[in-house]
C-alpha positions in Angstrom: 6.3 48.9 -40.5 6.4 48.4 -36.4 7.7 50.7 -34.3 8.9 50.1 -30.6 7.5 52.5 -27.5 10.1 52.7 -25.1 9.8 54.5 -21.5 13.3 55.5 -21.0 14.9 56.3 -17.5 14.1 52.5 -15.6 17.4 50.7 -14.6 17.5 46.8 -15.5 18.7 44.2 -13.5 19.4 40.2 -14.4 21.1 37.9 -17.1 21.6 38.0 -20.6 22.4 35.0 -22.6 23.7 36.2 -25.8 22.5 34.9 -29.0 24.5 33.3 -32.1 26.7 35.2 -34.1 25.2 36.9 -36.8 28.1 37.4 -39.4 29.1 33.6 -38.9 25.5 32.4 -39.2 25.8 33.7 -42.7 29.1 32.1 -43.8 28.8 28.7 -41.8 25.2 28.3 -43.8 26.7 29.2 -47.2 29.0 26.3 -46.7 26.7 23.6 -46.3 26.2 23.6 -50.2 29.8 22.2 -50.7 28.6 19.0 -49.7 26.0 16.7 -50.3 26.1 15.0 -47.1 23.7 16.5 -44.0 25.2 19.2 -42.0 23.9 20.0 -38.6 24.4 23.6 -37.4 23.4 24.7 -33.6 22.8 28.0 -32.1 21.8 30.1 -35.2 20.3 33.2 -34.2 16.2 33.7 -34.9 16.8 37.2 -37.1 15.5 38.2 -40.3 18.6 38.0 -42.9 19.6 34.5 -41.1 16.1 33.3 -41.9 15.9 35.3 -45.3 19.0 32.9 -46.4 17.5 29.9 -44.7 14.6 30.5 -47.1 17.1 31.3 -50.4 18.7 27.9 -49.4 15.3 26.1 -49.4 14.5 27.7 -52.6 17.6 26.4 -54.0 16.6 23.0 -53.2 18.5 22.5 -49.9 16.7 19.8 -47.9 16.3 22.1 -44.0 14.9 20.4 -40.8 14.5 22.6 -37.7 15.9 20.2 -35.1 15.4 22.8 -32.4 14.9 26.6 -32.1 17.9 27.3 -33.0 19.4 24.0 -34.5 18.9 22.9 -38.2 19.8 20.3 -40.2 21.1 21.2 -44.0 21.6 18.8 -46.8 22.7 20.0 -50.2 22.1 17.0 -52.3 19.8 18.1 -54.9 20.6 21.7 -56.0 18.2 22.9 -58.2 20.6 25.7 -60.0 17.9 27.2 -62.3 16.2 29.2 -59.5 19.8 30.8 -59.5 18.3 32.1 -63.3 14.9 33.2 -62.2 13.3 36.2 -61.1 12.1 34.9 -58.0 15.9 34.4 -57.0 16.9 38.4 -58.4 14.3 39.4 -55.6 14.8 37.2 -52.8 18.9 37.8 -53.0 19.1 41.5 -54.0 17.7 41.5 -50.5 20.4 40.2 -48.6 23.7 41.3 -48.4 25.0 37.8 -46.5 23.2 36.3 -49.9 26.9 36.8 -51.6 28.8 34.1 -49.9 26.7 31.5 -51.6 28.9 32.1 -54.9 31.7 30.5 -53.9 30.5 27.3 -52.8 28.5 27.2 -55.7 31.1 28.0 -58.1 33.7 25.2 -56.2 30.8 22.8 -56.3 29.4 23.2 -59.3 31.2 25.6 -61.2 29.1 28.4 -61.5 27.5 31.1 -59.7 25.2 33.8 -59.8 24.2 36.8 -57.7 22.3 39.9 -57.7 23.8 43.3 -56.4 22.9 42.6 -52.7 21.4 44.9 -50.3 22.0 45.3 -46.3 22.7 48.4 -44.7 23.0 52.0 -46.1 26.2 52.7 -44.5 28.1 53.4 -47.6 30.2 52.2 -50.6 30.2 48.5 -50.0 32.3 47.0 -52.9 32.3 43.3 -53.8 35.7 43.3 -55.8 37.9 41.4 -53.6 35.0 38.7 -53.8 35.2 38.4 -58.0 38.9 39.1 -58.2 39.7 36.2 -55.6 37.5 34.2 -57.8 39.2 35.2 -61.3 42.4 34.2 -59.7 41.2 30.7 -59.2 40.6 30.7 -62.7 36.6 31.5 -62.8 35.6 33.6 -65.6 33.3 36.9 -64.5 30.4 38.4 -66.3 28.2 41.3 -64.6 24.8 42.6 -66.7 24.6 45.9 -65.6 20.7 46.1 -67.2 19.7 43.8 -64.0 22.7 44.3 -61.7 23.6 40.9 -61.8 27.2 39.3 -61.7 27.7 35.9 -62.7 31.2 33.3 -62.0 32.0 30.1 -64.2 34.8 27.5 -64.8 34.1 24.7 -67.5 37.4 23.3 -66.2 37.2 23.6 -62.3 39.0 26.2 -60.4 42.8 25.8 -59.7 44.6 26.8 -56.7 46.9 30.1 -56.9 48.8 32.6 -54.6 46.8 35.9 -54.1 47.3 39.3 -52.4 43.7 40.4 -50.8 43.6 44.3 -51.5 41.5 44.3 -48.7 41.0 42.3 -45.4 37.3 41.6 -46.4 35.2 39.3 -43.9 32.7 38.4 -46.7 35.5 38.5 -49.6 37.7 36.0 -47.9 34.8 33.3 -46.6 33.9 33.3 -50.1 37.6 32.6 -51.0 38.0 30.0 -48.8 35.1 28.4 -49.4 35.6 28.6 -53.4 39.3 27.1 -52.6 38.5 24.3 -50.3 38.0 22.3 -53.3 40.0 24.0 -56.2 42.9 21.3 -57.8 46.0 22.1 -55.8 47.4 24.7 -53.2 46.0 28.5 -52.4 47.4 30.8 -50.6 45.4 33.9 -49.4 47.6 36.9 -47.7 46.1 39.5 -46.2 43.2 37.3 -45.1 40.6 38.3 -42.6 41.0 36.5 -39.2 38.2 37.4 -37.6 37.0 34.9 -35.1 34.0 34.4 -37.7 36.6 33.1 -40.6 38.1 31.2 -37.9 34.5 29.2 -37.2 34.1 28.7 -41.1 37.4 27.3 -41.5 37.5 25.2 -38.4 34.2 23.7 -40.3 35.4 23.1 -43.0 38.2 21.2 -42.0 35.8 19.1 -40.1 34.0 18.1 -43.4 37.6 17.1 -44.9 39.1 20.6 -45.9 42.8 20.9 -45.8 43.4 24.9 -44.5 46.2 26.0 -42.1 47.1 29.6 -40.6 43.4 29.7 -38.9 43.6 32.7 -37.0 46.3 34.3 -39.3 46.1 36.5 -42.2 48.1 34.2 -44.4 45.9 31.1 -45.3 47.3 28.2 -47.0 44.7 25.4 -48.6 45.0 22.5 -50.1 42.4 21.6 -52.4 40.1 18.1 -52.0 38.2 16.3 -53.8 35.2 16.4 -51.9 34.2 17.8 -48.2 31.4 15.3 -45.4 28.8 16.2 -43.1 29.5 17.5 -39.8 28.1 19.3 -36.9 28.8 23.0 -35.9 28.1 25.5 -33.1 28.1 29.1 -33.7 30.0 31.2 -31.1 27.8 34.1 -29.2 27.2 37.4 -31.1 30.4 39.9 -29.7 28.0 42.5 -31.3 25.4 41.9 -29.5 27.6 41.3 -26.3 28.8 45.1 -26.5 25.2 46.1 -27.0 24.5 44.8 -23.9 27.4 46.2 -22.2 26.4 49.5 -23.4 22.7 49.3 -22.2 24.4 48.3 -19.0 26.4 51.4 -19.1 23.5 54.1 -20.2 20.8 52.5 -17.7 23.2 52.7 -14.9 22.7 49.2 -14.4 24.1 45.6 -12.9 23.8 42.7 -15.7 25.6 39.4 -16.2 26.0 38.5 -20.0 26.3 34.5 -19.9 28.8 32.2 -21.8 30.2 35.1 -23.7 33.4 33.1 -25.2 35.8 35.4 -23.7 38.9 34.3 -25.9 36.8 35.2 -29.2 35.8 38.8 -27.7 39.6 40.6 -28.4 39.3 44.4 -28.4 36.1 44.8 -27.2 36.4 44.3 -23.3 39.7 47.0 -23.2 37.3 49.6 -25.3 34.7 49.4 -22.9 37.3 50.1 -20.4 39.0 52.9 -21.6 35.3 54.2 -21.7 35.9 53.9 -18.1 33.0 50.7 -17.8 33.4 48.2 -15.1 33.8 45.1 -16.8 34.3 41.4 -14.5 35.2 38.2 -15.8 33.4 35.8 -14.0 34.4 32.3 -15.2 33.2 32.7 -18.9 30.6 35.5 -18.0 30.9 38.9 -18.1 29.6 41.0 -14.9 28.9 44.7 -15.3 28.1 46.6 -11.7 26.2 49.5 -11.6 28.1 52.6 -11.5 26.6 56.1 -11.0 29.5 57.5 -13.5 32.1 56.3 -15.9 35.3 58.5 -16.9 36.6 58.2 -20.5 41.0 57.4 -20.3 42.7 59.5 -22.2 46.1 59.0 -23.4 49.0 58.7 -20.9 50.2 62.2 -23.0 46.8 63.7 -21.6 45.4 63.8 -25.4 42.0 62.6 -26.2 41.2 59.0 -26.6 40.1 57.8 -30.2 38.4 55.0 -30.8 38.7 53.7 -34.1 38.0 50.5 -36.0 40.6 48.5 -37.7 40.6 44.9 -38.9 40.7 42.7 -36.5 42.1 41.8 -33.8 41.5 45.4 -34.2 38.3 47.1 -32.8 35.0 45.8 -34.5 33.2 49.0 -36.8 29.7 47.4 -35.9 30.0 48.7 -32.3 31.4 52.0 -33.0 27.8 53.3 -33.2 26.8 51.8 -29.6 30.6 53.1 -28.1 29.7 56.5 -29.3 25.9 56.6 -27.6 27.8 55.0 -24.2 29.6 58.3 -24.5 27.7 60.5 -24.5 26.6 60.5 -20.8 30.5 59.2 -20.0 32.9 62.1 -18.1 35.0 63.6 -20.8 35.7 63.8 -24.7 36.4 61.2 -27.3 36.8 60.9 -30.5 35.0 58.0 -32.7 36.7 57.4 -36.5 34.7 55.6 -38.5 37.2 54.4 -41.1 35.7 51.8 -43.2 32.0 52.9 -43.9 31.4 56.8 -44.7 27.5 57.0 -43.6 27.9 54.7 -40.6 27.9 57.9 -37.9 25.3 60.0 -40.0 22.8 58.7 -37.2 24.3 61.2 -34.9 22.0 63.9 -35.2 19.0 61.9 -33.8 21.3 62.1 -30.6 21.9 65.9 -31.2 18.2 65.7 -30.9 18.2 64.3 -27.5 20.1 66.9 -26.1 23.7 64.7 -26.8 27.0 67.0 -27.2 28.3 65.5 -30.5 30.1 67.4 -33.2 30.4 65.4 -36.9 33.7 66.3 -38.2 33.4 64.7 -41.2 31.1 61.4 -42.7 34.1 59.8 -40.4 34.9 61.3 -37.5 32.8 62.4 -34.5 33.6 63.7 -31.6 31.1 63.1 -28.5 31.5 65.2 -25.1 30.0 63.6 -22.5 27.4 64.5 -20.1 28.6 62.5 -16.7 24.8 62.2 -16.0 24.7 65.8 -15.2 22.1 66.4 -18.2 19.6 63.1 -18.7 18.7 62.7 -23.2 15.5 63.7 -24.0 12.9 61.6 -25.3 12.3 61.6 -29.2 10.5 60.4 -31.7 13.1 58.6 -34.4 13.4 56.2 -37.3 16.4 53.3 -37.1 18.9 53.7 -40.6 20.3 50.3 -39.8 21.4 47.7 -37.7 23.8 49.3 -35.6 22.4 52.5 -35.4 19.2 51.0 -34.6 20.4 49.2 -31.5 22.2 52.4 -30.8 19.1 54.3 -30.4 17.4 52.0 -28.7 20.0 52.4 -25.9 19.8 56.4 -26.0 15.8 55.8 -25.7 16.3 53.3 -22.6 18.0 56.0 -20.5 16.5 58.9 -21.8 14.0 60.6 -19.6 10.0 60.4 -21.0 8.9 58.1 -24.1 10.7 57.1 -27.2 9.4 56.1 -30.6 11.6 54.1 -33.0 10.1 53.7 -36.3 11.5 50.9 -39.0 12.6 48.3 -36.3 12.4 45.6 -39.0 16.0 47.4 -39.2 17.1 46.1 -35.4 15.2 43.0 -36.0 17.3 42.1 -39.1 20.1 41.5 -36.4 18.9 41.0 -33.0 16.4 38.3 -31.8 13.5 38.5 -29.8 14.7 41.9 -28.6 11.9 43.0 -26.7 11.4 40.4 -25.2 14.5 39.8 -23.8 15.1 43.5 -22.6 11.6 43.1 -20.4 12.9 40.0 -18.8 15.4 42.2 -17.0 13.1 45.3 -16.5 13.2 47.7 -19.9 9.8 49.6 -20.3 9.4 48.9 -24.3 6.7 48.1 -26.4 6.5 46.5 -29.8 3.8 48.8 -32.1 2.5 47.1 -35.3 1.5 49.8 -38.1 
């Protein structure tokens, strides 16, 4: 396990180009094995569970060129579907949570598909039901072993298009939809879809390799099935995760940093959060420019009540930067309150923070509120171990602008969704050091 030294307390300076989107690396990938035609993807981030589902692919028997470093070609033209049976695959997938959305272009393709009970973050109860139920309602018939956690999806007759109700906006759940209905005989409808900007790349994909889907952007999806879906080429939009990450390393470090082509009209809440944090945010054609400021002052609401910030489907706020707004806060002037709505061990990170002298009271598994510092009182240096992604990055940022050395243990955590991290934070002046165990 590698940990990361970092001397806190150094103000950066420069420009940040962010990488490829995470979550839509894992979708966009999935879909290349509803065709057996080459698909060419560009800007796919360099991160572990990207490359773990690169290598499940491969595995699989997808046919995988690295073009460039961040540009690979797919083709899905001999699938070898017994490694779906073997134990080699129960490992490899049980690993990765992303390893789901392969079950639906597998099942529309070739009208089954398998899966172990994935793994990704801790952060709570993570339920795959709206995935199976979307594909029962298509007409695929379900079977879980619950001796090797390990769900299964057939149709001997192909799957047939239907009306359905989501019970829940799922990102995952609906890619998987989609991508099973794309080729189902006749028309779906999905309500209460996801419309993140992610679903909106997958489906804007897919409609470039022949599928028939309208609404993009909506939460009612209509598709017409096809018989078959072509090749294409795609480009994955920046990371908005990693975008706020950097905003809030801007914030913390008291520093001036220009994040590069961050596709502003894809970014929705996240700019007007920052705000309300009281962060100096410029557009700058389609950059973003934060200036150093010596303090930031948390709005609250025009009633004079404090200002919650809580995550919501989107265009709503994103839950994978609540963990980064609440660390900006804690050295912003004034009181906020962070819900945590949809995962109920996402904020139980907090009290690595408590141990860098942070004000932060944990409600409940949801709700925190943090009472910021203004500066007055600099977090103390600690030695700490990263829970997940999210949290991960959110320590790193407490360490960067805390006063003496940090240690973070289990990095592999922040490395799972950030690339080349270190690397890139001592290109624009962070003190940190990668330690291998």
């Amino acid at each position: 396990m590698a940990s990361f030294k970092i001397e806190g307390g150094h103000k950066l300076n420069g420009t940040i180009t962010p990488q490829g989107a995470k979550n839509e690396a894992l979708q966009v990938i999935c879909a290349v094995l509803l065709t057996p035609e080459k698909v060419i993807i560009n800007n796919i981030p360099d991160i572990i569970d990207v490359n773990k589902l690169i290598f499940i692919l491969g595995e699989l028997g997808v046919k995988i060129e690295k073009l460039a470093p961040n540009s690979y070609s797919f083709q899905a033209d001999e699938i070898n579907l017994k490694y779906l049976e073997s134990a080699e695959f129960k490992r490899d997938g049980s690993s990765l949570r992303g390893s789901i959305m392969i079950v639906g272009p597998l099942l529309a393709r070739f009208g089954k598909g398998y899966i172990p009970r994935p793994g990704g973050d801790k952060i709570g109860r993570r339920r795959l039901d709206t995935h199976f139920e979307g594909f029962i309602n298509l007409g695929a018939k379900f079977r879980y072993n619950k001796e090797e956690y390990f769900y299964g999806v057939e149709t001997e007759t192909g799957l047939v298009g239907t009306d359905m109700l989501l019970d829940e906006a799922s990102v995952t759940g609906t890619a998987n939809i989609i991508m099973a209905a794309v080729l189902a005989k006749g028309t779906t409808t999905i309500y209460n879809a996801a419309c993140e900007p992610y679903i909106q790349q997958l489906s804007k994909m897919l409609n470039s390799m022949g599928a028939k889907i309208s609404g993009v952007g909506s939460n009612l999806l209509t598709i017409e099935g096809v018989e078959s879906l072509g090749g294409c080429e795609h480009r994955i939009l920046p990371d908005m995760i990693e975008i706020g990450s950097w905003v809030g390393m801007a914030a913390m470090t008291r520093s001036a940093l220009t994040i590069k082509d961050v596709s502003w009209k894809d970014l929705g809440q996240i700019p007007n959060v920052f705000r309300k944090l009281g962060i100096k945010l410029e557009k700058k054609g389609d950059d973003i420019f934060i200036p150093e400021q010596d303090s930031y002052e948390i709005q609250n609401y025009i009633d004079g009540s404090v200002l919650t910030v809580a995550d919501a489907p989107w265009p709503g706020f994103t839950p994978d930067l609540l963990s980064i707004v609440l660390v900006v806060a804690t050295q912003a002037k004034g009181t906020v309150l962070i819900h945590q709505k949809m995962f109920e061990s996402r904020l139980f990170f907090v009290d690595k923070l408590i141990d860098m002298g942070a004000k932060v009271i944990l409600c409940d598994p949801h709700r925190a509120t943090v009472i910021g510092h203004n500066f007055e009182s600099q977090l103390k240096a600690t030695k700490m171990t990263s829970p997940d992604i999210r949290a991960g990055i959110s320590l790193l940022i407490a360490a960067l602008s805390a006063k003496g050395t940090s240690i973070i243990n289990n990095i592999e955590q922040i490395d799972r969704g950030y690339e080349n991290i270190e690397a890139r934070l001592k290109s624009i002046g962070a003190k940190i050091e990668r330690i291998e165990d």
